[in-house]
mmCIF file as Biopython writes it, N, C-alpha, C and O atoms, coordinates in Angstrom:
data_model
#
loop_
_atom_site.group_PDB
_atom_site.id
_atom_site.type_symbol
_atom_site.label_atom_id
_atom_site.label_alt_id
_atom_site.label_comp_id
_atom_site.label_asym_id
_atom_site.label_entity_id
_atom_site.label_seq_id
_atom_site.pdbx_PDB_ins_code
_atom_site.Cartn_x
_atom_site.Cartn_y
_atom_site.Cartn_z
_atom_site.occupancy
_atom_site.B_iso_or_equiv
_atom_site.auth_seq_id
_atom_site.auth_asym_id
_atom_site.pdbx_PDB_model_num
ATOM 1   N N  . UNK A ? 1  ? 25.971 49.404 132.028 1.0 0.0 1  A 1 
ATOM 2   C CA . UNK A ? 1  ? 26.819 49.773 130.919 1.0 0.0 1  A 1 
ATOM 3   C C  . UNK A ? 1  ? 28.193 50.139 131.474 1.0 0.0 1  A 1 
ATOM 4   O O  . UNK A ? 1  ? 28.289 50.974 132.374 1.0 0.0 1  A 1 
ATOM 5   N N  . UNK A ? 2  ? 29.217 49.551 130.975 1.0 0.0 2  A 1 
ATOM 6   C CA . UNK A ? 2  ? 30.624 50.099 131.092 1.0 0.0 2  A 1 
ATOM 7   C C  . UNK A ? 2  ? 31.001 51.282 130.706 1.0 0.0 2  A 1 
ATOM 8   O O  . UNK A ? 2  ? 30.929 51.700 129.551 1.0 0.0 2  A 1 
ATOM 9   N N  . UNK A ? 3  ? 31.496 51.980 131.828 1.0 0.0 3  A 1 
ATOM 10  C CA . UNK A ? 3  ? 32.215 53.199 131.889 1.0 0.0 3  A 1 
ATOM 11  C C  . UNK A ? 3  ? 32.956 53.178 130.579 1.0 0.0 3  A 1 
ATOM 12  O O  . UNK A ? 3  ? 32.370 53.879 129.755 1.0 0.0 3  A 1 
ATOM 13  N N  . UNK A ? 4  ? 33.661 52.813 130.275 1.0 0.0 4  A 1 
ATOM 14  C CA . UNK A ? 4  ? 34.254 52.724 128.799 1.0 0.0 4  A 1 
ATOM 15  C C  . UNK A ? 4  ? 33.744 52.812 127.811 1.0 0.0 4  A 1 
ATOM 16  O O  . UNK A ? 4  ? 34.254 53.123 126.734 1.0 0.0 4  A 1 
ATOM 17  N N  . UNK A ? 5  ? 32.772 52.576 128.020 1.0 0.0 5  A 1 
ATOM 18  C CA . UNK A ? 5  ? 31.840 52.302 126.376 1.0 0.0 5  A 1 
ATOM 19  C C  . UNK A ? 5  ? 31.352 53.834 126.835 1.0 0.0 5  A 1 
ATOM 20  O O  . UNK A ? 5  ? 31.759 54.596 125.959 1.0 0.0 5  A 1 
ATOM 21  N N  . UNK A ? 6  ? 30.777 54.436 127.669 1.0 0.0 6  A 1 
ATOM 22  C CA . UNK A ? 6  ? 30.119 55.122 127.537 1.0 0.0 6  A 1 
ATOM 23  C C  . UNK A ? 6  ? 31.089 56.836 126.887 1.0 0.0 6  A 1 
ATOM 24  O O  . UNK A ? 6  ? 30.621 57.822 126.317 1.0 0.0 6  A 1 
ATOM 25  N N  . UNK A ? 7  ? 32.887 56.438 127.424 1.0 0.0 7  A 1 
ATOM 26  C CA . UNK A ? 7  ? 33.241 57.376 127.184 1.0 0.0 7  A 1 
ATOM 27  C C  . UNK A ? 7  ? 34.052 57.572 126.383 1.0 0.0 7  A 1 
ATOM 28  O O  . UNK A ? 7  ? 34.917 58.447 126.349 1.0 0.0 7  A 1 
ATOM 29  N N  . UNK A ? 8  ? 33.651 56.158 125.159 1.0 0.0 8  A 1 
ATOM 30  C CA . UNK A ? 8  ? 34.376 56.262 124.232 1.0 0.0 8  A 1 
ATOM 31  C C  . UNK A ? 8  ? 34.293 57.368 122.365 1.0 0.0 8  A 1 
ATOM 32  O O  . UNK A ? 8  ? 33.334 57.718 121.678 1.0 0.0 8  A 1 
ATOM 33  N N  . UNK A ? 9  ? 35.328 57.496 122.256 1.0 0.0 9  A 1 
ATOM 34  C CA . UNK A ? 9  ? 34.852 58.461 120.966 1.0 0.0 9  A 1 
ATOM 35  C C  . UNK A ? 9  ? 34.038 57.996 120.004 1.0 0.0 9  A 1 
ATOM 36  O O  . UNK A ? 9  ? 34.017 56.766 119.964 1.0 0.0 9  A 1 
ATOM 37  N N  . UNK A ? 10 ? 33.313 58.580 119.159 1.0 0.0 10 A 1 
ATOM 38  C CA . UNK A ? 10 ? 32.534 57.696 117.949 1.0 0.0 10 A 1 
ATOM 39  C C  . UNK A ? 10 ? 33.035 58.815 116.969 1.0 0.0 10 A 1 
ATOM 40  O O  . UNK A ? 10 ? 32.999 60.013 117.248 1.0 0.0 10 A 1 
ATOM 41  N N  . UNK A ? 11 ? 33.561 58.234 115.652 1.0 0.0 11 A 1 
ATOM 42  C CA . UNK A ? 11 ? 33.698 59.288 114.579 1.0 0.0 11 A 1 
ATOM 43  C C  . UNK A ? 11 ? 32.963 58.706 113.324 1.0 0.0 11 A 1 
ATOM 44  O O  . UNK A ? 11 ? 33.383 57.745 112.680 1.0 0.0 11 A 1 
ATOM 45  N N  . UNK A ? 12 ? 31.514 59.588 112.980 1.0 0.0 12 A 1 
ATOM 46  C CA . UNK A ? 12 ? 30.919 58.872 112.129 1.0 0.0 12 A 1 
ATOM 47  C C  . UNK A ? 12 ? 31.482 59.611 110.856 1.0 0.0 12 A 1 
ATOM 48  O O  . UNK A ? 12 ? 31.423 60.837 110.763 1.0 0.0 12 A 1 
ATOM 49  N N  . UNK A ? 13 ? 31.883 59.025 110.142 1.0 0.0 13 A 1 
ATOM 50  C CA . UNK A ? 13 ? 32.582 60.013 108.684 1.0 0.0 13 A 1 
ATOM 51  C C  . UNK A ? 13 ? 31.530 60.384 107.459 1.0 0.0 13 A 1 
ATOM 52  O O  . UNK A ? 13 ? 31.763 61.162 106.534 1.0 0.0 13 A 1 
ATOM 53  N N  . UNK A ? 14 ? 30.152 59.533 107.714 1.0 0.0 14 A 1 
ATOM 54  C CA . UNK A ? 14 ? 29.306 59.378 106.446 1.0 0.0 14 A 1 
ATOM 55  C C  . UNK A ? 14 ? 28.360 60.959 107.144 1.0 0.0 14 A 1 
ATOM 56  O O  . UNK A ? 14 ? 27.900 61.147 108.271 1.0 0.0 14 A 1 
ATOM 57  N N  . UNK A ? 15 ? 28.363 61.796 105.998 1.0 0.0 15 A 1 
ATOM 58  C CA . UNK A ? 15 ? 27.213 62.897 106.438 1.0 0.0 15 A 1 
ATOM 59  C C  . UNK A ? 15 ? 25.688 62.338 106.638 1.0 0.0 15 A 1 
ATOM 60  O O  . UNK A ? 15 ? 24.933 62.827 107.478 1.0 0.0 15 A 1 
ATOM 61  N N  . UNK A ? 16 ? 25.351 61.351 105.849 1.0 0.0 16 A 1 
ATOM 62  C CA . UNK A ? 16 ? 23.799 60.903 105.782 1.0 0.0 16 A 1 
ATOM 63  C C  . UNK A ? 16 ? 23.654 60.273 107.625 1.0 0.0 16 A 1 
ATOM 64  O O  . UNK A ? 16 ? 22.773 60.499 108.454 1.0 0.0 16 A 1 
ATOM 65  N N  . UNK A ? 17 ? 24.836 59.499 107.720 1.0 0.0 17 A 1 
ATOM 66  C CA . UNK A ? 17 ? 24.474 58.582 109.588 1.0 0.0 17 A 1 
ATOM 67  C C  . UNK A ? 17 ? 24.684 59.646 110.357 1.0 0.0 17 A 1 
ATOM 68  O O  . UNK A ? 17 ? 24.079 59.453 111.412 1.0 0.0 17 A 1 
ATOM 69  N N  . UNK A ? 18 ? 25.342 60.876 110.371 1.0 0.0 18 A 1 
ATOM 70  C CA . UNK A ? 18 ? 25.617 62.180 110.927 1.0 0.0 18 A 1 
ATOM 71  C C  . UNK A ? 18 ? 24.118 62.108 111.147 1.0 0.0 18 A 1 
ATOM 72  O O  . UNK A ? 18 ? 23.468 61.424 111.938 1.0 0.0 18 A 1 
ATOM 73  N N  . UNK A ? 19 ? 23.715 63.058 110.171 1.0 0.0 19 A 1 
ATOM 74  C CA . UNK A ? 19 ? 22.177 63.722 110.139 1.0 0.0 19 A 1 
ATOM 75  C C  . UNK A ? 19 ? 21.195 62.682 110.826 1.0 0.0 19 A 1 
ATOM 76  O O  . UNK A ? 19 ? 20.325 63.207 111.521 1.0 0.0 19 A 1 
ATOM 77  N N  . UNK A ? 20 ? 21.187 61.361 110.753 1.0 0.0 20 A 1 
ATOM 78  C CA . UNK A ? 20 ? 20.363 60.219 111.246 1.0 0.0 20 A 1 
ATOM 79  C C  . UNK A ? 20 ? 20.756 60.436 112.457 1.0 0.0 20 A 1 
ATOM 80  O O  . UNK A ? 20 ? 20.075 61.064 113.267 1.0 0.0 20 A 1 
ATOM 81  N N  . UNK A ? 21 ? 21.598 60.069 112.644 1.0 0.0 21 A 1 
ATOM 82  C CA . UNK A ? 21 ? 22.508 60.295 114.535 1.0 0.0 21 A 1 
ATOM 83  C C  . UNK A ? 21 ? 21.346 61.486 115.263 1.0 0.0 21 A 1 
ATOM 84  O O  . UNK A ? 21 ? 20.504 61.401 116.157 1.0 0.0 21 A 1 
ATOM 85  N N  . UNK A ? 22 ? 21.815 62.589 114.356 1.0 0.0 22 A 1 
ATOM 86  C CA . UNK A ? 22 ? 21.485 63.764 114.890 1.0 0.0 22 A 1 
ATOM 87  C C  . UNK A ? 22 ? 20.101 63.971 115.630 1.0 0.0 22 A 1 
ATOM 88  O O  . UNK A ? 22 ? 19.734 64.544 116.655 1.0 0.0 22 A 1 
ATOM 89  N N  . UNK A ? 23 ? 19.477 63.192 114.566 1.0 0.0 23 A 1 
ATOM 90  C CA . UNK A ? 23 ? 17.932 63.441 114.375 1.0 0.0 23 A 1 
ATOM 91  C C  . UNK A ? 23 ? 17.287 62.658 115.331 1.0 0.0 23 A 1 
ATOM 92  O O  . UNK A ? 23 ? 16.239 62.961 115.902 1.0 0.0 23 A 1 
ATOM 93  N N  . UNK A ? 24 ? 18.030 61.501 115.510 1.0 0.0 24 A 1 
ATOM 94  C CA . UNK A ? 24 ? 17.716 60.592 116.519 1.0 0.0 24 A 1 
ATOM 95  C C  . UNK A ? 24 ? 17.571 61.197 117.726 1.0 0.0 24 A 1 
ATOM 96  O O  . UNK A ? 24 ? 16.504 61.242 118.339 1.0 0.0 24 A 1 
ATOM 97  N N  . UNK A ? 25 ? 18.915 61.809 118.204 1.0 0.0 25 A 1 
ATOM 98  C CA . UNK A ? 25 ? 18.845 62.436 119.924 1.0 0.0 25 A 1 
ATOM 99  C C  . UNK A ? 25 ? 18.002 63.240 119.514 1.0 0.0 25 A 1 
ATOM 100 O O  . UNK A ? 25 ? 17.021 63.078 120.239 1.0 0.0 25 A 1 
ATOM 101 N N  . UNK A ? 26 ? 17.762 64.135 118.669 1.0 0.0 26 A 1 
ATOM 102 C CA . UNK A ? 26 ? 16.734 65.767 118.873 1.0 0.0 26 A 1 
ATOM 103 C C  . UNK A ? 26 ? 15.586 65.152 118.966 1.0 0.0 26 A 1 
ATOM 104 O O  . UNK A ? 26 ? 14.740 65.847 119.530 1.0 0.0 26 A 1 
ATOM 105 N N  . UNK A ? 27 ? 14.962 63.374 118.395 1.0 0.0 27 A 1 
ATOM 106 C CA . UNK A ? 27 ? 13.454 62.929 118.478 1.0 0.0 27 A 1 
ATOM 107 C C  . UNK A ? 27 ? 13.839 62.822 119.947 1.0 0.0 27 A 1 
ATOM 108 O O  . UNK A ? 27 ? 13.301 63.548 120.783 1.0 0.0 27 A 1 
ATOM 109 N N  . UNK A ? 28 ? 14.651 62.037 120.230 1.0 0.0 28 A 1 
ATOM 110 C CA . UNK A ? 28 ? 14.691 61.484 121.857 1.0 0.0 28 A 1 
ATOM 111 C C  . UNK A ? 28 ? 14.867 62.707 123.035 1.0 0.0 28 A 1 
ATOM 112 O O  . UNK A ? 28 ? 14.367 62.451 124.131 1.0 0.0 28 A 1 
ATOM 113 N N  . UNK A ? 29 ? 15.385 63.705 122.909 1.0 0.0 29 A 1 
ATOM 114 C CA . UNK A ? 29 ? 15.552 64.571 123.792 1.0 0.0 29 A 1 
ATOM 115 C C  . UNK A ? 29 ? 14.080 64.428 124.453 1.0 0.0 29 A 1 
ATOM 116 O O  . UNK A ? 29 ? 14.320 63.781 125.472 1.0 0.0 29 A 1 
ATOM 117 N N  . UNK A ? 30 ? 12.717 64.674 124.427 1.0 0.0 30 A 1 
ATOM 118 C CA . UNK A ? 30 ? 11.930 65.329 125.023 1.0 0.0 30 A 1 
ATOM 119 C C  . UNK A ? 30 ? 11.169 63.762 124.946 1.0 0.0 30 A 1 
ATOM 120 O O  . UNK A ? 30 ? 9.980  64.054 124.815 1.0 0.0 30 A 1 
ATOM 121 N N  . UNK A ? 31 ? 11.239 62.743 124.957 1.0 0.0 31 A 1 
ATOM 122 C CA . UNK A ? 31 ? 10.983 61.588 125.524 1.0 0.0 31 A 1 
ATOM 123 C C  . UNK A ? 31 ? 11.199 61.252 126.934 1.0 0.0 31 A 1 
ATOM 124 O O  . UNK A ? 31 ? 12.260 61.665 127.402 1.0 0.0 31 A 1 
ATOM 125 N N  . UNK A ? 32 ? 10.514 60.667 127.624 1.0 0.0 32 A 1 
ATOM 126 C CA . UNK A ? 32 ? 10.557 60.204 128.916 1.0 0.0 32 A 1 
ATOM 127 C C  . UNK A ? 32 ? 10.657 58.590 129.348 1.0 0.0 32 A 1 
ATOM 128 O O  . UNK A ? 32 ? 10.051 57.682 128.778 1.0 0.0 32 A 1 
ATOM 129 N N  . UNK A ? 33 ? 11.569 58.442 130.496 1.0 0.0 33 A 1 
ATOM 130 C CA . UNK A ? 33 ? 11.474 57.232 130.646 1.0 0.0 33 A 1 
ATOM 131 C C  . UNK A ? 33 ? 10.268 56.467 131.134 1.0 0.0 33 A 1 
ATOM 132 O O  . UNK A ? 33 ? 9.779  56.943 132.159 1.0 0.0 33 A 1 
ATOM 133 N N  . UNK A ? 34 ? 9.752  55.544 130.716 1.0 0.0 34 A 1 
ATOM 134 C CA . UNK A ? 34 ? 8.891  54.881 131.586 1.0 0.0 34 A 1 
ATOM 135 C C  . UNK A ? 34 ? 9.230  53.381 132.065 1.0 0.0 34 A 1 
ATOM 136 O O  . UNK A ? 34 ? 9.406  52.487 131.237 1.0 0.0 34 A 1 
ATOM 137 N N  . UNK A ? 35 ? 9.325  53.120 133.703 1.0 0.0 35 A 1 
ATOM 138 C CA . UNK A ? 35 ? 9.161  52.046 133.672 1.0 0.0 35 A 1 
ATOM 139 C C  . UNK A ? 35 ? 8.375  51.182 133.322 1.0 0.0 35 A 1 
ATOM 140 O O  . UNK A ? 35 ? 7.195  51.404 133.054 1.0 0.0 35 A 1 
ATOM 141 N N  . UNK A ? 36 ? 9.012  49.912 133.272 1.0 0.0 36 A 1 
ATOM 142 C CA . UNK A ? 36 ? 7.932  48.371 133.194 1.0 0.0 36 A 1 
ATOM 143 C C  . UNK A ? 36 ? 8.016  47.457 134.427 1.0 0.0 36 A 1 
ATOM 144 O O  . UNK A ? 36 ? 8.987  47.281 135.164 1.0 0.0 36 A 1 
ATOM 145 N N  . UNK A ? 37 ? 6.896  46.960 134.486 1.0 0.0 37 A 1 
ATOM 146 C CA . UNK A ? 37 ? 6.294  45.579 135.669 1.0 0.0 37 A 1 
ATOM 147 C C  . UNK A ? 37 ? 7.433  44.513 134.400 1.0 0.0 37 A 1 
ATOM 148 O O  . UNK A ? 37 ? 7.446  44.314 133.186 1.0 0.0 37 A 1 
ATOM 149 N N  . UNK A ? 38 ? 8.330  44.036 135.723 1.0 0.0 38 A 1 
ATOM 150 C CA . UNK A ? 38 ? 8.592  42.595 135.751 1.0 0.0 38 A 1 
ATOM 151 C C  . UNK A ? 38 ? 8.154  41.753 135.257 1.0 0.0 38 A 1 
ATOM 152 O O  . UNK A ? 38 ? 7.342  41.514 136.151 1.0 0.0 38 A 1 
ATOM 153 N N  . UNK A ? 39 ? 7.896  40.773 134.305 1.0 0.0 39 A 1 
ATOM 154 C CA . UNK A ? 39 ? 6.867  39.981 134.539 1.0 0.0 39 A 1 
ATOM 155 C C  . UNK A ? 39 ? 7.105  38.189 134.410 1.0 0.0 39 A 1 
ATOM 156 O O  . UNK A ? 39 ? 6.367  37.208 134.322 1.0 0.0 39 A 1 
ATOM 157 N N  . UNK A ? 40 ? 8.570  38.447 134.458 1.0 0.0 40 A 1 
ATOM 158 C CA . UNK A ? 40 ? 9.203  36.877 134.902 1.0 0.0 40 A 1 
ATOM 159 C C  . UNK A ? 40 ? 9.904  37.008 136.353 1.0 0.0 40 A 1 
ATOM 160 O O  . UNK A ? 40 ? 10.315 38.047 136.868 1.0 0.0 40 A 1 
ATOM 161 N N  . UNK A ? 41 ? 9.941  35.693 136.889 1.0 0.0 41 A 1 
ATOM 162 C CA . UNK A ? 41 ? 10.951 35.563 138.057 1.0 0.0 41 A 1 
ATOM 163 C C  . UNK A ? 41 ? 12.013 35.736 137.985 1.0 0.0 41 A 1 
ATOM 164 O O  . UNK A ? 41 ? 12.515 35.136 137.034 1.0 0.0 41 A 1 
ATOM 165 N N  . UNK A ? 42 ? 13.167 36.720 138.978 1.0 0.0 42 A 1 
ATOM 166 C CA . UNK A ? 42 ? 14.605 36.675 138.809 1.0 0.0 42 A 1 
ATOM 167 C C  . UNK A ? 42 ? 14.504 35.296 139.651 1.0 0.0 42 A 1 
ATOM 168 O O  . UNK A ? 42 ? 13.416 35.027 140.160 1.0 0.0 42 A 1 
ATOM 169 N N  . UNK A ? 43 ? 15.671 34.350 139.829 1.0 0.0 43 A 1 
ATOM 170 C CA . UNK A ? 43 ? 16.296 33.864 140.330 1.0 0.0 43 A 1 
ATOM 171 C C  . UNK A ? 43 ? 18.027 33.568 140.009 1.0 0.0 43 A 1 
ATOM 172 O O  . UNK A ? 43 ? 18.738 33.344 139.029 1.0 0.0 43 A 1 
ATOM 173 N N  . UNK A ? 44 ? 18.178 33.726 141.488 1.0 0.0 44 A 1 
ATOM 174 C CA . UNK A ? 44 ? 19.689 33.206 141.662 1.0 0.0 44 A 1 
ATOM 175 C C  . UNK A ? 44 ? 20.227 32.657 141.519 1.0 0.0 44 A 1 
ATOM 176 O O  . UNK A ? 44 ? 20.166 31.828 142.427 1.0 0.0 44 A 1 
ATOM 177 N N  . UNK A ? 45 ? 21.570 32.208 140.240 1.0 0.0 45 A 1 
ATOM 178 C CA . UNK A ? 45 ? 22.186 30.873 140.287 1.0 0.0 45 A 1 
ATOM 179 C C  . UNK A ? 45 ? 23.443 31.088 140.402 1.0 0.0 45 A 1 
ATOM 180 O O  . UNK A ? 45 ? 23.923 32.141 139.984 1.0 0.0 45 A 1 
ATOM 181 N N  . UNK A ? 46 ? 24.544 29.700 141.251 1.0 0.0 46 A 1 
ATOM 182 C CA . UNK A ? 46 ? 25.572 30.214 141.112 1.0 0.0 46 A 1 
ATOM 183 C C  . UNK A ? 46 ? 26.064 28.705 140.509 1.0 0.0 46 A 1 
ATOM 184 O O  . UNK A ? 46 ? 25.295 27.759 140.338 1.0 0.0 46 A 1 
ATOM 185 N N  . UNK A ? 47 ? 27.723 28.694 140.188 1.0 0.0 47 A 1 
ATOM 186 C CA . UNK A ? 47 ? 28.526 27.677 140.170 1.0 0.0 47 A 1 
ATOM 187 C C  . UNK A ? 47 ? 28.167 26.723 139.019 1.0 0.0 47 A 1 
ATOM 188 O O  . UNK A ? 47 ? 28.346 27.146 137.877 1.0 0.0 47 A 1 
ATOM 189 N N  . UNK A ? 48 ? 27.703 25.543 139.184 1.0 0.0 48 A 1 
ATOM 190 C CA . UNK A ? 48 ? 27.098 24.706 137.809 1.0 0.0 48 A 1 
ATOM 191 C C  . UNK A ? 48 ? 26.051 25.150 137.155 1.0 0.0 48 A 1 
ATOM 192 O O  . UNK A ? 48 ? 25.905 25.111 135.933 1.0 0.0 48 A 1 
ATOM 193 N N  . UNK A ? 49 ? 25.009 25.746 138.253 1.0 0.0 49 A 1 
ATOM 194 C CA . UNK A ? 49 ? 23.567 25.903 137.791 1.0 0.0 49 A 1 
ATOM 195 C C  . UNK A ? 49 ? 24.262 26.806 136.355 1.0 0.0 49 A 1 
ATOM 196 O O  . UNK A ? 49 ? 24.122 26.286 135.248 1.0 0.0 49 A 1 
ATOM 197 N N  . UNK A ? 50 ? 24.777 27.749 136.440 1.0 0.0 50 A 1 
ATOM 198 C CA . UNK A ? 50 ? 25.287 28.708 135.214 1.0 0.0 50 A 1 
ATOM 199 C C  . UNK A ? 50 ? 25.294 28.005 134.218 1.0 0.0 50 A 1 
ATOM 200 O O  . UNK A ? 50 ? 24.465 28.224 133.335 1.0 0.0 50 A 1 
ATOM 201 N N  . UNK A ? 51 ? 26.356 26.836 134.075 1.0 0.0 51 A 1 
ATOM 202 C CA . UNK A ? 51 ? 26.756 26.313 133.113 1.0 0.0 51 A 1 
ATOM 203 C C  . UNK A ? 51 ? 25.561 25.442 132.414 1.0 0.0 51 A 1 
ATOM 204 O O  . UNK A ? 51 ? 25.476 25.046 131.251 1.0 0.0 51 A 1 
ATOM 205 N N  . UNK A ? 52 ? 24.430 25.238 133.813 1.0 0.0 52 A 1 
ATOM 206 C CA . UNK A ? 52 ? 23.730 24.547 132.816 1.0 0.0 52 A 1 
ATOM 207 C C  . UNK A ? 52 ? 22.299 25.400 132.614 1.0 0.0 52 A 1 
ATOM 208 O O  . UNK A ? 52 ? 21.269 25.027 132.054 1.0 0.0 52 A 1 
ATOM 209 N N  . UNK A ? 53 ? 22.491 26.212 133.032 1.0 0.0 53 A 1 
ATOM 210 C CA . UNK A ? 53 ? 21.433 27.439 132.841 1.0 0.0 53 A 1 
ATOM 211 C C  . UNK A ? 53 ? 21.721 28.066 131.405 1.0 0.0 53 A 1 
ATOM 212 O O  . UNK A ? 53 ? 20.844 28.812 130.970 1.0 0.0 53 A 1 
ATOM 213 N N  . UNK A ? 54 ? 23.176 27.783 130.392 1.0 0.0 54 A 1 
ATOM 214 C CA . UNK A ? 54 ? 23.541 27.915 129.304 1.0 0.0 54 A 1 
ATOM 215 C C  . UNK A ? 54 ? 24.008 27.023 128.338 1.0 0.0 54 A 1 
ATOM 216 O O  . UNK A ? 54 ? 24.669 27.118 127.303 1.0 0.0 54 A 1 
ATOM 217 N N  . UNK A ? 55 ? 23.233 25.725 129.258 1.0 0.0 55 A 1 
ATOM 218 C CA . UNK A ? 55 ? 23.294 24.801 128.266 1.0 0.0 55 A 1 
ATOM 219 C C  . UNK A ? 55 ? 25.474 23.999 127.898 1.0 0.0 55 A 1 
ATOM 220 O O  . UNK A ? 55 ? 26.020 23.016 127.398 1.0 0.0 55 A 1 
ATOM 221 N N  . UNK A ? 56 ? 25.693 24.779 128.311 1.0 0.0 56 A 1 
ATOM 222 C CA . UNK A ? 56 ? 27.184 23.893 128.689 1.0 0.0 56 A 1 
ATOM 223 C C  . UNK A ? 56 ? 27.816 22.497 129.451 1.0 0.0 56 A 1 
ATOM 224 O O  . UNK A ? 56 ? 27.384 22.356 130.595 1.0 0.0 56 A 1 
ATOM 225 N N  . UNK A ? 57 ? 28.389 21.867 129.176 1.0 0.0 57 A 1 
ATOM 226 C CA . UNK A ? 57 ? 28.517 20.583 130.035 1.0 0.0 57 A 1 
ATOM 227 C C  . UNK A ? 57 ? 29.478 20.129 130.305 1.0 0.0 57 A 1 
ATOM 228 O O  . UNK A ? 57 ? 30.111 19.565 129.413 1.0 0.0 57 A 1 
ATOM 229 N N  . UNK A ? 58 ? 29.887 20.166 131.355 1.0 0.0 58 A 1 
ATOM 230 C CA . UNK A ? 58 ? 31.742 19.466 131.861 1.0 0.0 58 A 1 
ATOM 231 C C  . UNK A ? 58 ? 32.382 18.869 131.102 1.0 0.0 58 A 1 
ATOM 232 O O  . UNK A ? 58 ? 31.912 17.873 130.553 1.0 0.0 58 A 1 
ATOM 233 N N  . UNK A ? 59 ? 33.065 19.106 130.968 1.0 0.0 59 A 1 
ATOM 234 C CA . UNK A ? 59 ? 33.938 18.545 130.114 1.0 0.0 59 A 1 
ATOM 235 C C  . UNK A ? 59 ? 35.082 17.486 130.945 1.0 0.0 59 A 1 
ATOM 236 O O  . UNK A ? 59 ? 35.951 16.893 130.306 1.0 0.0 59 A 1 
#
C-alpha cells in the first residue's frame, strides 16, 4: 500500500457511514491476523512475457 493513501484525509459527511465506519474498526479491533498457504505458483516475468501475460500485443 502507498504511503499516500495511507496518510490521506477521509471526511465522511453522512452520520449513518460515520457510525458504519465506526462500528467497523470497534468489530475489527480485537480480530487477528491469520495467515494463508499459497496455493498457486509465483512466477517471474519480465519485458514481453508482461504484455502477454495481459493479454496485450505490439503494436
Amino acid at each position: 500500500m502507498a504511503t499516500k493513501s495511507i496518510l490521506k484525509d477521509v471526511k465522511i459527511s453522512d452520520k449513518r457511514l460515520a457510525h458504519t465506519f465506526v462500528e467497523s474498526l470497534s468489530c475489527m479491533e480485537n480480530e487477528r491476523y491469520a495467515p494463508k498457504e499459497l496455493t498457486r505458483e509465483c512466477k517471474k516475468i519480465t519485458g514481453d512475457a508482461i504484455k502477454d501475460f495481459f493479454g496485450k500485443k505490439n503494436v
